[in-house]
N, CA, C and O atoms as a Tinker XYZ file with bonds, in Angstrom:
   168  protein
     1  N      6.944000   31.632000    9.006000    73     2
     2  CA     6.416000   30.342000    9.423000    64     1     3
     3  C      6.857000   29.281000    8.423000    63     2     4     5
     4  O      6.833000   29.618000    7.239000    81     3
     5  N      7.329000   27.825000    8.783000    73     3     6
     6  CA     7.709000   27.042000    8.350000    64     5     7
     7  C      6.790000   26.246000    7.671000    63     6     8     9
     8  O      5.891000   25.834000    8.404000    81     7
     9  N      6.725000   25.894000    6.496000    73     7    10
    10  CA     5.617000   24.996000    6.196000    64     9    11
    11  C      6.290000   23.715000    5.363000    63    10    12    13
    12  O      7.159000   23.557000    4.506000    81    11
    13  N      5.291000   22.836000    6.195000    73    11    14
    14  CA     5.269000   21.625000    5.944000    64    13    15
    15  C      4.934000   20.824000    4.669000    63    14    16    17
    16  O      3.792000   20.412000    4.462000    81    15
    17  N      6.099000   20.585000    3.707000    73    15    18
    18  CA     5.133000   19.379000    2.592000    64    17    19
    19  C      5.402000   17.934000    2.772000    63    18    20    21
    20  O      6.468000   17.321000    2.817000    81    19
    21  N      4.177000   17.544000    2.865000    73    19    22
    22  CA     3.540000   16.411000    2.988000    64    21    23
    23  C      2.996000   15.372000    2.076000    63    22    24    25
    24  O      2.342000   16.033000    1.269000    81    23
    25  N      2.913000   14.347000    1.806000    73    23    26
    26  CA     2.474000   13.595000    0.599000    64    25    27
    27  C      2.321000   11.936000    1.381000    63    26    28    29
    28  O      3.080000   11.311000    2.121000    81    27
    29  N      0.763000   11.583000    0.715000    73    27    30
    30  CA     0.498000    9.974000    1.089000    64    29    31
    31  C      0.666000    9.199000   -0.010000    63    30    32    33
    32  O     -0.021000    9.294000   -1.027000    81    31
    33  N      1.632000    8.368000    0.173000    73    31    34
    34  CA     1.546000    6.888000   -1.176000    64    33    35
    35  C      1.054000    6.213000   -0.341000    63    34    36    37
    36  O      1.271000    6.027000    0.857000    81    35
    37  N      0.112000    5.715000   -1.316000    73    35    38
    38  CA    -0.452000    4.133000   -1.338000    64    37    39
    39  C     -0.194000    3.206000   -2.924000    63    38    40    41
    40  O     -0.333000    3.422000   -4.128000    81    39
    41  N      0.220000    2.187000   -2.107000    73    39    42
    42  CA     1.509000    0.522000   -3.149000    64    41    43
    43  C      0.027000   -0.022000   -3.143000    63    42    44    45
    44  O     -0.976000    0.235000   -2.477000    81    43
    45  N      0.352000   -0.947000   -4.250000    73    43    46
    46  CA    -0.490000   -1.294000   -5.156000    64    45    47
    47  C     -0.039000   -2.644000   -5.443000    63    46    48    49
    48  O      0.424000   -2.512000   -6.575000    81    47
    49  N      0.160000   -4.255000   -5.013000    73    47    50
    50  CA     1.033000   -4.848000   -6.218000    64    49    51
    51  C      0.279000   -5.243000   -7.310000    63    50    52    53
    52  O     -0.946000   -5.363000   -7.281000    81    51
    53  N      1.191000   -5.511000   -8.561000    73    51    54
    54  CA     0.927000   -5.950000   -9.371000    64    53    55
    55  C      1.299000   -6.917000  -10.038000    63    54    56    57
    56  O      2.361000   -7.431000   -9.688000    81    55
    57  N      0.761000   -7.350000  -10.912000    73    55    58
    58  CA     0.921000   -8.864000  -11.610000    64    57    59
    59  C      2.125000   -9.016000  -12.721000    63    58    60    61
    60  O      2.489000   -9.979000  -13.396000    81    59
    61  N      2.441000   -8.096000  -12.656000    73    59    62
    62  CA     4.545000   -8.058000  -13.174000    64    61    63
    63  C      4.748000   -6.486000  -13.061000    63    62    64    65
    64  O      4.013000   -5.658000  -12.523000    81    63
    65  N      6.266000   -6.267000  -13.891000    73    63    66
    66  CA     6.681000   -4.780000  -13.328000    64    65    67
    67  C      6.758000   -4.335000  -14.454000    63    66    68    69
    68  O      7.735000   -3.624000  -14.693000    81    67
    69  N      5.915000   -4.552000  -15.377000    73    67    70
    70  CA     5.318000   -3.619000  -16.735000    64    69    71
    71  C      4.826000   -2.848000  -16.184000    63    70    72    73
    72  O      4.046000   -3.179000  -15.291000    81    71
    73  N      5.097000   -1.275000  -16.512000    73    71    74
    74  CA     4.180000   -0.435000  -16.876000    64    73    75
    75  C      3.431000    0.052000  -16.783000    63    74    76    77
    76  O      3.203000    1.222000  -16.476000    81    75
    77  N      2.663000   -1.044000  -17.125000    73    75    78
    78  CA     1.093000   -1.144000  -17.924000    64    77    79
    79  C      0.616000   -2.666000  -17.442000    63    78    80    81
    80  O      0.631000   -3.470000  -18.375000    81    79
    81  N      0.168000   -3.248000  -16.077000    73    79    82
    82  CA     0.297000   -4.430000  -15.516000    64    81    83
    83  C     -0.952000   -4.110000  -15.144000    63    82    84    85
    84  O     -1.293000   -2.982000  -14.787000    81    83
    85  N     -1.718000   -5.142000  -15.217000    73    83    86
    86  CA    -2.977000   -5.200000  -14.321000    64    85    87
    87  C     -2.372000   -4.884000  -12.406000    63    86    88    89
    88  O     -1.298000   -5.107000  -11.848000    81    87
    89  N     -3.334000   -4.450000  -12.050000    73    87    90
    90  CA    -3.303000   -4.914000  -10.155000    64    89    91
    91  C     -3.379000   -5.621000   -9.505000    63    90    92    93
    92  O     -4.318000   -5.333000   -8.762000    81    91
    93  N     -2.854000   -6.703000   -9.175000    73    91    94
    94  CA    -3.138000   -7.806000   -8.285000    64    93    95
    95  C     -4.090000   -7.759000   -6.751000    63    94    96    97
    96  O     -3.574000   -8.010000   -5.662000    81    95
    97  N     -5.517000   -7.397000   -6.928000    73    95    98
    98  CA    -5.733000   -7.418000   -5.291000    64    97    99
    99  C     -6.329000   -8.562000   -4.941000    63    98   100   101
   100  O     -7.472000   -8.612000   -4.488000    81    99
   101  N     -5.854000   -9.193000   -5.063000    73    99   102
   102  CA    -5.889000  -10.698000   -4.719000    64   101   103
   103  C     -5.247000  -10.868000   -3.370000    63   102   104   105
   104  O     -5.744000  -11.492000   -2.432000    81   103
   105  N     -3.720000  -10.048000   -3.374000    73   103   106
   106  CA    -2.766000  -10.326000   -1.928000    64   105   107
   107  C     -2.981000   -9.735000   -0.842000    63   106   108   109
   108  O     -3.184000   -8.524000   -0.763000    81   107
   109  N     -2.957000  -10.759000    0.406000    73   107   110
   110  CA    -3.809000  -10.003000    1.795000    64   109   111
   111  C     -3.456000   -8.848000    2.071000    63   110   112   113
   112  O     -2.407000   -8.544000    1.503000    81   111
   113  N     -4.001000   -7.851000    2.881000    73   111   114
   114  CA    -3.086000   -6.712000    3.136000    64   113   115
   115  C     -2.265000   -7.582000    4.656000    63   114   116   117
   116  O     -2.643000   -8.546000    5.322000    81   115
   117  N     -0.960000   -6.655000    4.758000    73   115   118
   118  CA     0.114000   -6.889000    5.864000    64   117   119
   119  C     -0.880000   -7.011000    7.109000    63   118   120   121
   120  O     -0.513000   -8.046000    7.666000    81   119
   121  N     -1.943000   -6.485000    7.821000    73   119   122
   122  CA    -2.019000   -6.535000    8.720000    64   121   123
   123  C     -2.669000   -7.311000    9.181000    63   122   124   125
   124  O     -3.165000   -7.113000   10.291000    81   123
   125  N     -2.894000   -8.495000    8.462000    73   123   126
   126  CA    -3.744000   -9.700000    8.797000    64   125   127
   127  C     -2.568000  -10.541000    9.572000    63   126   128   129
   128  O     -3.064000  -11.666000    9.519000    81   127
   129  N     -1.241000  -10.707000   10.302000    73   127   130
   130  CA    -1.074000  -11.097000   10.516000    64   129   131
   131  C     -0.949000  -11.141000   12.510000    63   130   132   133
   132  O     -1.833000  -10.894000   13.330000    81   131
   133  N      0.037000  -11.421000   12.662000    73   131   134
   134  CA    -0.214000  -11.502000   14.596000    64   133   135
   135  C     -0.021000  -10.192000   15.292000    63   134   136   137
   136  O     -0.474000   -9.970000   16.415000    81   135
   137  N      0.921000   -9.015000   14.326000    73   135   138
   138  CA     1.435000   -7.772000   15.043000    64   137   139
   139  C      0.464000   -6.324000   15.065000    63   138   140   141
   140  O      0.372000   -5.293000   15.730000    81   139
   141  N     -0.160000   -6.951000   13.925000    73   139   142
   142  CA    -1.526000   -5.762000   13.228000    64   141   143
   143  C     -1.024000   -4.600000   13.121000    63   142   144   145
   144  O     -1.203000   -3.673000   13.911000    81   143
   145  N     -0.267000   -4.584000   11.986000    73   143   146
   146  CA     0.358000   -3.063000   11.783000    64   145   147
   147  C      0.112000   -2.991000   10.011000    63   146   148   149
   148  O      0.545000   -3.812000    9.203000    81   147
   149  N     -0.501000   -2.070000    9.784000    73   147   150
   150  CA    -1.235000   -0.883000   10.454000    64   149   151
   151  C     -2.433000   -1.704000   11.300000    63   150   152   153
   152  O     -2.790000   -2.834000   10.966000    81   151
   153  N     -2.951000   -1.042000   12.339000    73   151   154
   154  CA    -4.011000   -1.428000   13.079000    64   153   155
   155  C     -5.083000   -1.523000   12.585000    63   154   156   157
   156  O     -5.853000   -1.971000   13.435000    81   155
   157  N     -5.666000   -1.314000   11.488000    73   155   158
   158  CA    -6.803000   -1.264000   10.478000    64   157   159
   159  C     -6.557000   -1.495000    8.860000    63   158   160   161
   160  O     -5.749000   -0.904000    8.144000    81   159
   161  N     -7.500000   -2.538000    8.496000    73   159   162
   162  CA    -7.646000   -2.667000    7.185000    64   161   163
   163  C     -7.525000   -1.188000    6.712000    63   162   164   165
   164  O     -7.658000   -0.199000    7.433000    81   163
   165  N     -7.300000   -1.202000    5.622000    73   163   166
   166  CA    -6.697000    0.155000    4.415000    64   165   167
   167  C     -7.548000    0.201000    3.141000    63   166   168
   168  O     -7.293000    1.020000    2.258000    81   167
């Protein structure tokens, strides 16, 4: 039997590309706009 590996990322931005950067969640998520993809807040 074949088995499947699988793995979920979840992006993060941040407030520069140190390292060691705080997280910016300040920025809307993508699907606030007219196409709604993903179909649900995250």
């Amino acid at each position: 039997m074949k088995k499947d590996n699988k793995a979920t990322v979840f992006l993060n931005a941040t407030e520069s590309d140190d390292g060691n950067s705080a997280n910016n969640y300040g920025v809307d998520p993508l699907n606030l706009g007219g196409g709604l993809w993903p179909p649900y807040n995250y």
